[in-house]
TORKETI-706407 format. One record per residue (C-alpha): x, y, z; residue number from 0. Coordinates in nm, 4 decimals. Example, Ala and Ser with C-alpha at 12.3 -4.5 7.8 and 13.67 -1.06 7.14 Angstrom:
REC          X          Y          Z   num
REC     1.2300    -0.4500     0.7800     0
REC     1.3670    -0.1060     0.7140     1
! end
This chain:
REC          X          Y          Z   num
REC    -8.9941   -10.8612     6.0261     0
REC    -8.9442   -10.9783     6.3652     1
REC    -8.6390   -11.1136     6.4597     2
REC    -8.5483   -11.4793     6.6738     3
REC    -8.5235   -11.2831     7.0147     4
REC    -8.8367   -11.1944     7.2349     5
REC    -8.5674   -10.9592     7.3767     6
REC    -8.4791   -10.7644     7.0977     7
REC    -8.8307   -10.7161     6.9817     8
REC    -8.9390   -10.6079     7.2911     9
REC    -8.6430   -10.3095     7.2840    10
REC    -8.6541   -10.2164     6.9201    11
REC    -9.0504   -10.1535     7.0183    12
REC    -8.9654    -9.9242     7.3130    13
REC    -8.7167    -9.7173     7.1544    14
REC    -8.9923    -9.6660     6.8429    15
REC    -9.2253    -9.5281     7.1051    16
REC    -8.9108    -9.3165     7.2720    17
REC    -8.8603    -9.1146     6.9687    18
REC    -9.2084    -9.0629     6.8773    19
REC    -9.3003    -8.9814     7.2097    20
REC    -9.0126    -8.7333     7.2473    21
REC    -9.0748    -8.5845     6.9376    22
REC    -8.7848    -8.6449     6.7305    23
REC    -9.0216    -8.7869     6.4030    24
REC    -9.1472    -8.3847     6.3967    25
REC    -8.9477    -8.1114     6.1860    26
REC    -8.8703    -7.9530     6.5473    27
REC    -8.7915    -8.0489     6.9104    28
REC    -8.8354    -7.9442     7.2629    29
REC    -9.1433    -7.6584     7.2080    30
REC    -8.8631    -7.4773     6.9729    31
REC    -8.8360    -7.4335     6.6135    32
REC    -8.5307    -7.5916     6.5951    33
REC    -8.4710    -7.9615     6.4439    34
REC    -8.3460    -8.2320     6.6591    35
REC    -7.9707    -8.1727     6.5540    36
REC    -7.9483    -7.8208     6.6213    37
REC    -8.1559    -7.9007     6.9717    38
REC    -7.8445    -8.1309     7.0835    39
REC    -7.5621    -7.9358     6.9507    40
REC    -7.7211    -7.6277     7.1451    41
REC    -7.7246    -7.8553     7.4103    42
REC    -7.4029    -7.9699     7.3931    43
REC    -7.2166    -7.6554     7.3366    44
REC    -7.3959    -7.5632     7.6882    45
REC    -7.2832    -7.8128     7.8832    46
REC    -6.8839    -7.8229     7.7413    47
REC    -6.8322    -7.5213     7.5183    48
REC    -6.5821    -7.4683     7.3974    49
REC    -6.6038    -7.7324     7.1194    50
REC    -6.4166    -7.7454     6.8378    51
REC    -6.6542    -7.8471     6.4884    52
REC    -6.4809    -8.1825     6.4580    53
REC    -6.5419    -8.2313     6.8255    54
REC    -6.9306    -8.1524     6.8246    55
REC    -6.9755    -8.3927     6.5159    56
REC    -6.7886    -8.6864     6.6849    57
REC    -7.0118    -8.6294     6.9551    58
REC    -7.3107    -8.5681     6.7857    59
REC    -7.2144    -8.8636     6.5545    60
REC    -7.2606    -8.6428     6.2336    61
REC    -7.1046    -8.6440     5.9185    62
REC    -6.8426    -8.3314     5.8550    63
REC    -7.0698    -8.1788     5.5890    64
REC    -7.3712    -8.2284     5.7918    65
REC    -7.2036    -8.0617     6.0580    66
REC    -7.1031    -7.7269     5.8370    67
REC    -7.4606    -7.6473     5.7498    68
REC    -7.6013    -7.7082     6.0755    69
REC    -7.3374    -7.4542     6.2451    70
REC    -7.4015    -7.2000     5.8956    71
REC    -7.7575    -7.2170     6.0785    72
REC    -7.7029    -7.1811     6.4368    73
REC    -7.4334    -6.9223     6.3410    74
REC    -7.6851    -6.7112     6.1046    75
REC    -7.9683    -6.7487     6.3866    76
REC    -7.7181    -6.6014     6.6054    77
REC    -7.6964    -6.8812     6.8717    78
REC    -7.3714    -6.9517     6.8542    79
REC    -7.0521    -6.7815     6.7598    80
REC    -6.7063    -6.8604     6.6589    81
REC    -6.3727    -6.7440     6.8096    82
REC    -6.0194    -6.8112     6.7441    83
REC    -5.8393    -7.1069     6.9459    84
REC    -5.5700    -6.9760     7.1524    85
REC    -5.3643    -7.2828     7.1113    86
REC    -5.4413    -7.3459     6.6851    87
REC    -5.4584    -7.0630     6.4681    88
REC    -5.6313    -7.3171     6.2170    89
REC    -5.8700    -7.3784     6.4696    90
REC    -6.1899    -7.2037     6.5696    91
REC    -6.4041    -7.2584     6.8876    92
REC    -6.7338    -7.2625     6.9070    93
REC    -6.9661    -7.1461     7.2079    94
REC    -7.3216    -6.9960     7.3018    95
REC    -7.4135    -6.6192     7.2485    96
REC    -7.6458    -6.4469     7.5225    97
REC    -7.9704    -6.5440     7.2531    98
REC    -7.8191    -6.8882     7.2274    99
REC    -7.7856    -6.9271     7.6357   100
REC    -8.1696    -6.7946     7.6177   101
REC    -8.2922    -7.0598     7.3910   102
REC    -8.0781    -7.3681     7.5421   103
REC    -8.2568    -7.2481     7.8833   104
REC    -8.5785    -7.2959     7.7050   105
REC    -8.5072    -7.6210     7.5695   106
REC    -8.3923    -7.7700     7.9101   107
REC    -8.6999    -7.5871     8.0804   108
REC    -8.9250    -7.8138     7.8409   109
REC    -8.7141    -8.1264     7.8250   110
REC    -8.6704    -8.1521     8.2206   111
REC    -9.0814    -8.0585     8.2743   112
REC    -9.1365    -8.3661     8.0160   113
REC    -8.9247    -8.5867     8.1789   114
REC    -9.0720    -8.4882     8.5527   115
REC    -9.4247    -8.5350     8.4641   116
REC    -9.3306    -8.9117     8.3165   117
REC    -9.1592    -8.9863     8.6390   118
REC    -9.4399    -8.8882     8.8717   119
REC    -9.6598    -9.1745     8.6878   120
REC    -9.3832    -9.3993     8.8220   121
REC    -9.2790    -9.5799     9.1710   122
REC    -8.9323    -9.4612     9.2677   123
REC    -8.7908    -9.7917     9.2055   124
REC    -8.9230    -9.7990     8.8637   125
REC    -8.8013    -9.4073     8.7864   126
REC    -8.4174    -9.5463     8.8938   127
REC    -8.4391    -9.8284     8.6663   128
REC    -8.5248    -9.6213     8.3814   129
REC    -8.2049    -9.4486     8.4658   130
REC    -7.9949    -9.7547     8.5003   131
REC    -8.1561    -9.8807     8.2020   132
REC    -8.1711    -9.6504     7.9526   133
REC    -7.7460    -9.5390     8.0743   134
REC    -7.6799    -9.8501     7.9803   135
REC    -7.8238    -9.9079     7.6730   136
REC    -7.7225    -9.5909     7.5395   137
REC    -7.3287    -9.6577     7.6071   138
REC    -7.3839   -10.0392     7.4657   139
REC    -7.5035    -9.8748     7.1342   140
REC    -7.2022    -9.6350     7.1402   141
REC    -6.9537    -9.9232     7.2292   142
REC    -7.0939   -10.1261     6.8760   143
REC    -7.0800    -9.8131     6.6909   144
REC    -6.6586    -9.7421     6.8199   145
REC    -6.6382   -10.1226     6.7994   146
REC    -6.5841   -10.1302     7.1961   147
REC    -6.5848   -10.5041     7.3129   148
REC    -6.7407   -10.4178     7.6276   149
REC    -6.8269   -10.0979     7.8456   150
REC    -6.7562   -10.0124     8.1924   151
REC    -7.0712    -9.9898     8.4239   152
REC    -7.1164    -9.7008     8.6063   153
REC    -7.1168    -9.7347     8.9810   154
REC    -7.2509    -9.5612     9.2744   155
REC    -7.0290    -9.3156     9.4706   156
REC    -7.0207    -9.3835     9.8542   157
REC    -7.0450    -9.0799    10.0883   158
REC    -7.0150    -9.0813    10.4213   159
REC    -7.2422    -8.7927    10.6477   160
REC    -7.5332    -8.6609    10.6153   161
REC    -7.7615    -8.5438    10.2737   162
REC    -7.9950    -8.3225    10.2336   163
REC    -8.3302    -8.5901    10.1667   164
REC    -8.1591    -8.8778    10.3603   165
REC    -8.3603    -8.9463    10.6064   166
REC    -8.6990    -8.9661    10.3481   167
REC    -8.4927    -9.1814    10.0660   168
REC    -8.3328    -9.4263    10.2956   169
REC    -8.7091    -9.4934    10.4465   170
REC    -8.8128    -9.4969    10.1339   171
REC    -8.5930    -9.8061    10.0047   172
REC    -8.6972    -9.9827    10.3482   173
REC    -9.0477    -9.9522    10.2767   174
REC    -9.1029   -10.0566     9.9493   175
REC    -8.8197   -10.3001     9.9881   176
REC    -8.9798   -10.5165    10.2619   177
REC    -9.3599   -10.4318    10.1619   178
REC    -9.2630   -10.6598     9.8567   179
REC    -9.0401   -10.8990    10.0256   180
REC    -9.2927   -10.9714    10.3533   181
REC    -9.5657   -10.7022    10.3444   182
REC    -9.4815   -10.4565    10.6266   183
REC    -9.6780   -10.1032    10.6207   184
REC    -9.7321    -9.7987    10.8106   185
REC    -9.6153    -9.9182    11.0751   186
REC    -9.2749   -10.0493    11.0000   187
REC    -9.2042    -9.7411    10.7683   188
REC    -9.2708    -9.5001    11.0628   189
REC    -9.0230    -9.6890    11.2669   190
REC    -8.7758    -9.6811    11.0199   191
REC    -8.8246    -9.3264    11.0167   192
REC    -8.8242    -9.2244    11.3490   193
REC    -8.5150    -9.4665    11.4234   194
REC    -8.3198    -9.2162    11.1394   195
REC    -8.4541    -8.9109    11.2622   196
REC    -8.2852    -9.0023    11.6089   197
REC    -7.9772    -9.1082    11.4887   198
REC    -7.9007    -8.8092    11.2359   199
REC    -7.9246    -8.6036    11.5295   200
REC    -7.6074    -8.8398    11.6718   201
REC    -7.3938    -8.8148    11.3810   202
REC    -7.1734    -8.5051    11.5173   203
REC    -7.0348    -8.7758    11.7042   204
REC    -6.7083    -8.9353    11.5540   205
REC    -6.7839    -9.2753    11.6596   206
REC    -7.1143    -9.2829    11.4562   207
REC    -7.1577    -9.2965    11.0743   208
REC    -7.3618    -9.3289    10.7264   209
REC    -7.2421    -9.3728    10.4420   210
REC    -7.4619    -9.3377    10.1494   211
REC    -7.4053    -9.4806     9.7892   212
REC    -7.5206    -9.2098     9.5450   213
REC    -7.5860    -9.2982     9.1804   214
REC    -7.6892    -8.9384     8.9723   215
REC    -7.7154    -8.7314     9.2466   216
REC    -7.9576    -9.0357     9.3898   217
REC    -7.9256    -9.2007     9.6925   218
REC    -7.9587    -9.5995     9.6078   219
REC    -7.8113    -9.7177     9.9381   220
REC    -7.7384    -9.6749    10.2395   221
REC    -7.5493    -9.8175    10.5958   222
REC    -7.4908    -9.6884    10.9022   223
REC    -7.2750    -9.7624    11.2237   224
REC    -7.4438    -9.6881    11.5573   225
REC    -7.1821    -9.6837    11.8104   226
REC    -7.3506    -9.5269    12.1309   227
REC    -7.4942    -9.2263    12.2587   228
REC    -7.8683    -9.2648    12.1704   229
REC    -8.1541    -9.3966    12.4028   230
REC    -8.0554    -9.7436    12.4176   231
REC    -7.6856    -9.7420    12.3685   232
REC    -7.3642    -9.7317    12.5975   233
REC    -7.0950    -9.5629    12.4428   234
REC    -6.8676    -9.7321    12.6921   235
REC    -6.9238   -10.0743    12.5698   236
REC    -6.7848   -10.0540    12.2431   237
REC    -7.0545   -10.2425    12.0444   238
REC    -7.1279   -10.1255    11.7333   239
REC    -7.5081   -10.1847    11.6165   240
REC    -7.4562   -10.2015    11.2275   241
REC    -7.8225   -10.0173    11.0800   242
REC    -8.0011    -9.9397    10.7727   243
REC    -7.7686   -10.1373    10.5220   244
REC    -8.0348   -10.1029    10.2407   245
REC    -8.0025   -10.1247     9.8305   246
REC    -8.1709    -9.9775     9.5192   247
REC    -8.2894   -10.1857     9.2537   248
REC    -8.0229    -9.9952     9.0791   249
REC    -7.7157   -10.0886     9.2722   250
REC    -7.7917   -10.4779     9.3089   251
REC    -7.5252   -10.6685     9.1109   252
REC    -7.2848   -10.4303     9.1085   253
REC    -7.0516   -10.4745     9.4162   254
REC    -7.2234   -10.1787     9.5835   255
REC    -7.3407   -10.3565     9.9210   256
REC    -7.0291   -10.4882     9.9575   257
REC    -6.8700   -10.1894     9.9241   258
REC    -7.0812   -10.0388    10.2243   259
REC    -7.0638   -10.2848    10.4302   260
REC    -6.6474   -10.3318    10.4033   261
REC    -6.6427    -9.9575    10.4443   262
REC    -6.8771    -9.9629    10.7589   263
REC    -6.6918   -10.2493    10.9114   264
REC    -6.3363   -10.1236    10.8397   265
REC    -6.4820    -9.7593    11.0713   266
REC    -6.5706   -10.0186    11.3331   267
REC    -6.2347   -10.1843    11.3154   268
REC    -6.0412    -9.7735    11.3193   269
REC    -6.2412    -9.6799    11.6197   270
REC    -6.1770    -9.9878    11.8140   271
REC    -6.5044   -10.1379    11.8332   272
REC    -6.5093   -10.4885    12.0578   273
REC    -6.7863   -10.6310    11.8301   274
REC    -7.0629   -10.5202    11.5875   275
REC    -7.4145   -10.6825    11.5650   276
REC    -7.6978   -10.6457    11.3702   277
REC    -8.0605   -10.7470    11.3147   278
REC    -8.2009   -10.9171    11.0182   279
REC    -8.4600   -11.1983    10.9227   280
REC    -8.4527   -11.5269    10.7812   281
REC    -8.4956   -11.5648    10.3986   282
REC    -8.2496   -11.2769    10.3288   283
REC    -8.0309   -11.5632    10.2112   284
REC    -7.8360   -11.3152     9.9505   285
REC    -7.7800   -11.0719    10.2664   286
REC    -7.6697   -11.3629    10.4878   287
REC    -7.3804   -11.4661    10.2466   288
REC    -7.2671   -11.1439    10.2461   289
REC    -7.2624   -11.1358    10.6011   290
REC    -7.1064   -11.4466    10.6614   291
REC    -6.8371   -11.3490    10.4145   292
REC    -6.7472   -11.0261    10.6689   293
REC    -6.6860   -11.2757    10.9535   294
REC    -7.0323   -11.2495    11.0726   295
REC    -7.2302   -11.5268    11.3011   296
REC    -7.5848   -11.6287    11.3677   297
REC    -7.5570   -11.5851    11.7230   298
REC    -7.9573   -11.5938    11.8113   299
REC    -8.3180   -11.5984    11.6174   300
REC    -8.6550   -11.5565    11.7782   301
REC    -8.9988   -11.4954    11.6514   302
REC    -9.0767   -11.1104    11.6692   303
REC    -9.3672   -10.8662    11.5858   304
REC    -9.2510   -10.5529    11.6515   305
REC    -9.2690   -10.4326    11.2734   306
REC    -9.6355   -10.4683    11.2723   307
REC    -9.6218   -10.8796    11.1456   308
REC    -9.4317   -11.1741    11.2967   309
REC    -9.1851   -11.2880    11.1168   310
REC    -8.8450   -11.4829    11.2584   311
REC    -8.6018   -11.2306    11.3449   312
REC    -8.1812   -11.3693    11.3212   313
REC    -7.9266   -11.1450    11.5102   314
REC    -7.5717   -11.1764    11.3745   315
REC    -7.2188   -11.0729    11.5230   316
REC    -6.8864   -11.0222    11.4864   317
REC    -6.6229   -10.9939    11.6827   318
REC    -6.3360   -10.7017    11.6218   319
REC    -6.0551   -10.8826    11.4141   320
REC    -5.7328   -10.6944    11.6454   321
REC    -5.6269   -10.7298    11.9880   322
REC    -5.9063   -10.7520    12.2363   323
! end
């Protein structure tokens, strides 16, 4: 029967096709011939052994007697093995024998090669809102079933220096970002990329930074502080050119730009910077608030084409809060 809400339709439908098209309505899981509960306590005693019975059902959200003749199983397969706790004689812990190692490597060598060849039918900003998504779904459901009234969203970490795939992401999120917003192409995105490439190779220098929001071991934004040294910087004048502030789908809404940008600006402010500028164009009304907000000013606009299409580009300053 279908229920008031488009909405909730829409989601009971998509987890229906989650679990048949991960298998779980089959006897087995994951290419073994285990069943679904004995694929996710192997799982689970991988990634946090030792566990405790009581633990792995809570986790697991099994019943106690459920949990007895699934570990009678696993234990007679000779997966997993038992072993006094050193703290509670009553208590025995539970962890992975050298055949049950074996077979968890085999179920994440399936799992992850399922997952991968999903993603790769996906854009990039599609794959991270599957992750974004489906993390926080999962922990709503958990919060009804502890009777939680609300979770806590999980937010990006910000990094400053360099990371291994930088340079590609953080072009990445420009391109697709502004092919959508104003159609740039080749042309911008190889700009973009060559501007990084120079830059990284400037970041031994204290006065320059980047600091990268990561999300999952994901990069889902970026900014970066240009304070001299390249091709067309002084290092002697003290400006800061403020470059590459960029955000994921995935990190929109949840304080993570201004997190970047107070971090940037507050390295500006540390290294004595007289001012700080940076490029933009009109429309980015969102962006321009933010700006504003940081003590930034619309200090001069022009028309501009140098991203392969005209479009009216605003410059914005700000002037270093302390003693001049």
């Amino acid at each position: 029967m279908s229920s008031q809400s488009p909405l909730v339709d829409q989601i009971r439908n998509a987890s229906r096709k989650l679990v048949r098209e991960l298998g779980f309505m089959g006897n087995t899981l994951a290419g073994s011939d285990l069943p679904p509960s004995a694929v996710h306590a192997l799982i689970e005693l991988d990634l946090y052994a030792p566990l405790t019975a009581a633990q792995l059902g809570k986790t697991l959200n099994l019943e106690k007697s459920s949990v007895s003749r699934l570990l009678a199983k696993l234990i007679e397969r000779g997966d997993i093995q038992e072993s006094p706790s050193p703290t509670d004689a009553r208590e025995k812990h539970l962890g992975l024998t050298a055949q049950g190692r074996k077979q968890v490597a085999a179920l994440h060598a399936f799992g992850s090669a399922q997952v991968e060849q999903a993603l790769r039918l996906l854009p990039s900003f599609e794959q991270n809102r599957v992750v974004a998504g489906l993390r926080g779904y999962g922990q709503a459901l958990e919060a009804c079933r502890l009777g939680q009234p609300r979770i806590a969203s999980a937010l990006p970490a910000v990094q400053r220096g360099y990371r291994p795939g930088m340079i590609g992401r953080i072009t990445e999120l420009h391109a697709q970002y502004y092919a959508r917003l104003v159609g740039f192409g080749q042309f911008f995105e190889q700009r973009v990329a060559a501007g990084l490439a120079e830059f990284s190779a400037r970041l031994d220098q204290p006065d320059n930074g980047i600091w990268l929001a990561v999300l999952d071991e994901q990069i889902v934004g970026s900014i970066a502080i240009d304070l001299g040294g390249g091709p067309d910087h002084e290092q002697t004048d003290r400006i800061a050119h403020l470059r590459w502030f960029i955000l994921d789908e995935a990190a929109r809404g949840t304080g993570t730009g201004r997190l970047l940008l107070e971090t940037a600006l507050a390295h500006c402010d540390r290294v004595g910077a007289r001012s700080c500028y940076l490029w933009t164009f009109s429309g980015l009304d969102a962006a321009r608030h933010l700006y504003e907000a940081f003590g930034f000013q619309l200090v001069e606009e022009q028309p501009a084409a140098q991203w392969g299409k005209t479009v009216l580009e605003q410059r914005f300053e700000r002037r270093h809060p302390g003693p001049a």
